[in-house]
C-alpha positions in Angstrom: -3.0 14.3 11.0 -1.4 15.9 7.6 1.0 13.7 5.8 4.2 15.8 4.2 4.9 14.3 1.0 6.7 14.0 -1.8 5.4 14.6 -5.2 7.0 13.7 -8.8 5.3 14.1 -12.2 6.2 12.1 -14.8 4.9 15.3 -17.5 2.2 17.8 -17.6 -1.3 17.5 -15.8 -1.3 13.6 -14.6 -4.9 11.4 -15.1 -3.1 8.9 -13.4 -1.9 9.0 -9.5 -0.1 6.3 -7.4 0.7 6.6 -3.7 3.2 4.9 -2.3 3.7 4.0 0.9 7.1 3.2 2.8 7.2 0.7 5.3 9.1 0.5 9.2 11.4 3.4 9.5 11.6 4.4 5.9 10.1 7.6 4.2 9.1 8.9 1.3 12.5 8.6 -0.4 12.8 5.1 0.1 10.4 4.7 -3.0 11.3 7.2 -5.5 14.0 4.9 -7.6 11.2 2.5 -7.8 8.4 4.9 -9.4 11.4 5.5 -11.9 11.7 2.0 -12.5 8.1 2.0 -13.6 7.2 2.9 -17.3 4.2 4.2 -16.9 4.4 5.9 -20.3 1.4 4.6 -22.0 -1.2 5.9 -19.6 0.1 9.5 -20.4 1.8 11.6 -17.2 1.8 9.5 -13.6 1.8 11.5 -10.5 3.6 9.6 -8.1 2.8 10.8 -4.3 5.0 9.6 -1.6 4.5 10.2 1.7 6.0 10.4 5.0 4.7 8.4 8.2 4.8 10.0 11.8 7.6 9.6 14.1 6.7 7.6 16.8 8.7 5.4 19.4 8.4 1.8 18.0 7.7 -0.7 20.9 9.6 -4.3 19.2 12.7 -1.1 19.1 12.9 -0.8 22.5 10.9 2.5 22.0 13.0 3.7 19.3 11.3 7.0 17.4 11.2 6.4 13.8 8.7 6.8 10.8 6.0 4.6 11.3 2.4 3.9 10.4 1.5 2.2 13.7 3.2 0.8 16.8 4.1 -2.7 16.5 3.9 -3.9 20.0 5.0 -7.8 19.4 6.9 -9.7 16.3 4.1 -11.3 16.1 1.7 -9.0 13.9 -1.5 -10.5 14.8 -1.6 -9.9 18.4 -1.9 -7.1 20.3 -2.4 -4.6 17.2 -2.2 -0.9 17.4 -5.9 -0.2 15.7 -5.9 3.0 17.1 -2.8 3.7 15.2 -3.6 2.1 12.1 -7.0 4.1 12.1 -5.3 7.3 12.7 -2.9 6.6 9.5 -5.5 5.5 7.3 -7.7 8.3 8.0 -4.2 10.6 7.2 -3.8 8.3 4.1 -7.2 8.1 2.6 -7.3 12.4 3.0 -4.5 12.3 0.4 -6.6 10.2 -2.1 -9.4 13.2 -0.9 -6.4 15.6 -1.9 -6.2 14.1 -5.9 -9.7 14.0 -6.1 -10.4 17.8 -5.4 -7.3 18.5 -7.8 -10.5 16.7 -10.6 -8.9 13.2 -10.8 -11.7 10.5 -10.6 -10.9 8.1 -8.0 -10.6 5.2 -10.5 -7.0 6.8 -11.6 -5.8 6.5 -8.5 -3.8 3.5 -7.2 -2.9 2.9 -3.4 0.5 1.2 -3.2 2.6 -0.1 -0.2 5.2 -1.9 1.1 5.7 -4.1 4.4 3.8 -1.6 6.7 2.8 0.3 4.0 1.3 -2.7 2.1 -0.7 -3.4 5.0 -2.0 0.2 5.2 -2.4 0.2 1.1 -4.7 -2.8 2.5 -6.5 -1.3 5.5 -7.4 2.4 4.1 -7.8 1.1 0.7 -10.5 -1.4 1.1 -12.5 1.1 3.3 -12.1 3.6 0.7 -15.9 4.6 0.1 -15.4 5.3 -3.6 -14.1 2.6 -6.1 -10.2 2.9 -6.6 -8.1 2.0 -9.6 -6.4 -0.5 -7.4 -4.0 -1.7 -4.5 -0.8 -2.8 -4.8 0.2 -4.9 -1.9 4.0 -5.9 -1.6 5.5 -8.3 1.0 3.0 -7.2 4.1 -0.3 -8.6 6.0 -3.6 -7.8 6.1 -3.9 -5.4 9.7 -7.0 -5.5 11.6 -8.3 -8.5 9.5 -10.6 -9.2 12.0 -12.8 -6.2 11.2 -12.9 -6.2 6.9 -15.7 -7.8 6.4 -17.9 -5.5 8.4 -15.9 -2.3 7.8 -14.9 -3.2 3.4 -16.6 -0.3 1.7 -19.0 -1.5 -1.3 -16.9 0.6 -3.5 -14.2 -1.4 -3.4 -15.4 -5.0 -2.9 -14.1 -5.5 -7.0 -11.1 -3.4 -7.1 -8.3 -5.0 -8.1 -5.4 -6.0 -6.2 -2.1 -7.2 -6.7 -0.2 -9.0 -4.1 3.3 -9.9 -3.8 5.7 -11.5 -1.7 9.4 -13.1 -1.2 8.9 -16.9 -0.3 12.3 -15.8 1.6 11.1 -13.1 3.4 12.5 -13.2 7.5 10.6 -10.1 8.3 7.0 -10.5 7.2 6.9 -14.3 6.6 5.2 -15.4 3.9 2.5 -17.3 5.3 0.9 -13.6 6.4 1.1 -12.2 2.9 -0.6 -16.1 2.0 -3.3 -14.9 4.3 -4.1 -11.9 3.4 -4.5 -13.1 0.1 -6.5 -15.8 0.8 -9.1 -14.1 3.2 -9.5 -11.6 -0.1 -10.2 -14.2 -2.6 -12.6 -16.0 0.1 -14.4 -12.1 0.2 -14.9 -12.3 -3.8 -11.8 -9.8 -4.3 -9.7 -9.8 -7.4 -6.4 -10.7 -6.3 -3.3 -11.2 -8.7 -0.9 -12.9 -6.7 2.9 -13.4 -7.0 6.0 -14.6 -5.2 9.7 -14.8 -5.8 13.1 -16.0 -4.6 13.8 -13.1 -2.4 13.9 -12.0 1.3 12.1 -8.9 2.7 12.7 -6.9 -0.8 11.5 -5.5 -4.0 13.2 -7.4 -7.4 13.6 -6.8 -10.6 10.7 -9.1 -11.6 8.7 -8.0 -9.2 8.4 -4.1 -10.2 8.5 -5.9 -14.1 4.9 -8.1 -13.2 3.7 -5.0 -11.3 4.3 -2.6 -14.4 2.7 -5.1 -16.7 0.0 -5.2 -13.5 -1.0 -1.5 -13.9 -1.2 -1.0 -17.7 -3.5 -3.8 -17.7 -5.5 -2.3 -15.0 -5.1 1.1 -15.7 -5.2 1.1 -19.9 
């Protein structure tokens, strides 16, 4: 499966890429005004990649086709999982980070980045990754498949860095899933910066704020 995508440079010949991934019935474009929010400036030119999930019917839609990254079969994430979806997708996902490295960017310049659905693919197909990333950014989603990390977590990325957030508000993805997620990471040894806020199923202001201070830390 080939992902079309979306592609904004921030100036001439990036050494810094970030993928973002939309969540539930989204696409690419649902992202773009946040990768402007983001000033990115001191790492030199960011290549932001956005891509586009599959259309699929969408089982808790009453088999609704929309852009998505898996079926969800229940509202309650944990059971009854589409692995054979979220395998598919990750192995779509992790060719683009293939893609930036054959373009000569190291894989330690590249951030995975998601958000609801797409946090929880960032998750999946970044922590299998089998060379080290620059990091995951993991926004108001759930860790898919959790059952199998431990045995499937590449070496690579045991130590990569993470950032997590989530709205303590959040009706969609409640909060104790992003909680965890997080948790089950920091019992595995990972480095997990964690942070909440007064919202619902969102991105805020101080959100994107932390997570730009997040990646020129990480990234500088």
């Amino acid at each position: 499966m080939s992902l079309p995508a979306l592609q904004h440079d921030t100036g001439p010949d990036p050494q810094t890429t970030v993928i973002v991934l939309h969540g539930l019935g989204a696409d690419g474009h649902d992202f773009e005004p946040v990768c402007q929010e983001l000033d990115l400036r001191a790492l030199g030119a960011v290549r932001f990649i956005l891509p586009h999930a599959p259309e699929q019917p969408v089982t808790i839609n009453g088999g609704y086709v929309m852009r998505a990254w898996y079926d969800i079969r229940q509202v309650d994430l944990q059971r009854q999982e589409d692995a054979a979806g979220v395998r598919a997708s990750g192995a779509a996902i992790a060719a683009l980070i293939d893609a930036e490295r054959a373009r000569g960017l190291p894989a330690g310049r590249i951030v995975l980045m998601g958000f609801s659905q797409g946090c929880a693919m960032a998750l999946f197909t970044g922590l299998r990754y089998p060379e080290r990333l620059g990091g995951i950014v993991a926004l108001s989603g759930y860790q898919p498949l959790a059952d199998s990390l431990e045995s499937e977590r590449s070496d690579a990325n045991r130590l990569a860095p993470v950032f997590m957030a989530h709205g303590r508000l959040d009706p969609v993805v409640v909060p104790a899933r992003g909680e965890a997620a997080r948790d089950q990471l920091r019992a595995l040894g990972q480095a997990v910066e964690w942070r909440d806020y007064r919202m619902e199923h969102s991105v805020s202001t101080e959100e994107l704020r932390d997570l730009n201070a997040w990646l020129l830390k990480t990234l500088g």
